[in-house]
N, C-alpha and C positions, 0 to 999 in steps of 0.2 A: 634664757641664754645669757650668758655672762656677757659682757660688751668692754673689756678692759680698756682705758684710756693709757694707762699707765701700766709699769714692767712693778713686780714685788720681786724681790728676793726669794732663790729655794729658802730660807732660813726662816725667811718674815713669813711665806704660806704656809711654813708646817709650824710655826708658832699658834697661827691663828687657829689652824686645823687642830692642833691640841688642845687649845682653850677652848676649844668649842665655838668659837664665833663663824666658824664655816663647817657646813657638811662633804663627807667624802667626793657627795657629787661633784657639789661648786668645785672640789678642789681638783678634782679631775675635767672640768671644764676649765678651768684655769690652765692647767698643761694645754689642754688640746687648743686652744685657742691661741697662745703663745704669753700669756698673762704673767706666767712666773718664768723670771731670768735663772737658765741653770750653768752653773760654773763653768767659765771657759777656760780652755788651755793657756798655759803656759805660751803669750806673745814669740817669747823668745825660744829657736828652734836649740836643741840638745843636741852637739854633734862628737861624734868622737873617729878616730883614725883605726883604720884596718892593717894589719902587718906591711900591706902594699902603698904605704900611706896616701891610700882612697880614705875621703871624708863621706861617713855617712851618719843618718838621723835616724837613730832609735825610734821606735813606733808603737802604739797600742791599737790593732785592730779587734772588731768584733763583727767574724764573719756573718751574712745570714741578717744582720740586722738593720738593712736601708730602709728608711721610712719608719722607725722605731721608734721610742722614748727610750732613756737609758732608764733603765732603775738603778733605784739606790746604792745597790749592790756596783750596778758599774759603774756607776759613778764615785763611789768609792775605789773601786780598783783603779780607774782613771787616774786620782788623787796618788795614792799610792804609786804608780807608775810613775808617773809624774816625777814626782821628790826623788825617788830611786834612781833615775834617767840621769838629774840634774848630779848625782852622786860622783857620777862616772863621767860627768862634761868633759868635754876637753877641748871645748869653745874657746878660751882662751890663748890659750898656747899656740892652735893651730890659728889666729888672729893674728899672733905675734909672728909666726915663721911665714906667714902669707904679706904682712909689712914689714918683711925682712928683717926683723929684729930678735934675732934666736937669745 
């Protein structure tokens, strides 16, 4: 059983996993133990205004899946979501008109 002391990078385990210095298992006992750090969101929330100028926050769910690992896959779409979200911000402005400065 793997015993991590320390967090590795997704990036740093699948390097090593390609060089062959780990096998599929260890690397799958590294997820399940909490060993490798996977990419967190985005601190800062996305928000943008609705015709009714209600503010609301953009979302990526993935029904079905509590208790899960993402793969790859979603966590790619994650990213992707992500960047697209930030596209359409409108964080700012609604900042300005909320400290009264239109």
């Amino acid at each position: 059983m793997v015993n991590p002391i320390a967090q590795i990078t997704k990036e740093q385990a699948d390097a090593l996993l390609e060089a062959g210095h780990v096998t599929k298992k260890d690397y799958e006992k590294w997820e399940k133990n909490g060993a490798i750090k996977h990419p967190k969101r985005a601190a800062r929330l996305t928000q943008m205004k609705t015709p009714e100028d209600k503010v609301v926050n953009p979302t990526l769910v993935f029904r079905g899946g509590r208790g899960t690992t993402d793969s790859k896959a979603m966590q790619e779409m994650r990213v992707k979501f992500s960047k697209l979200a930030l596209e359409f911000d409108e964080t700012e402005s609604i900042n300005k008109s909320k400290n009264g400065s239109k």
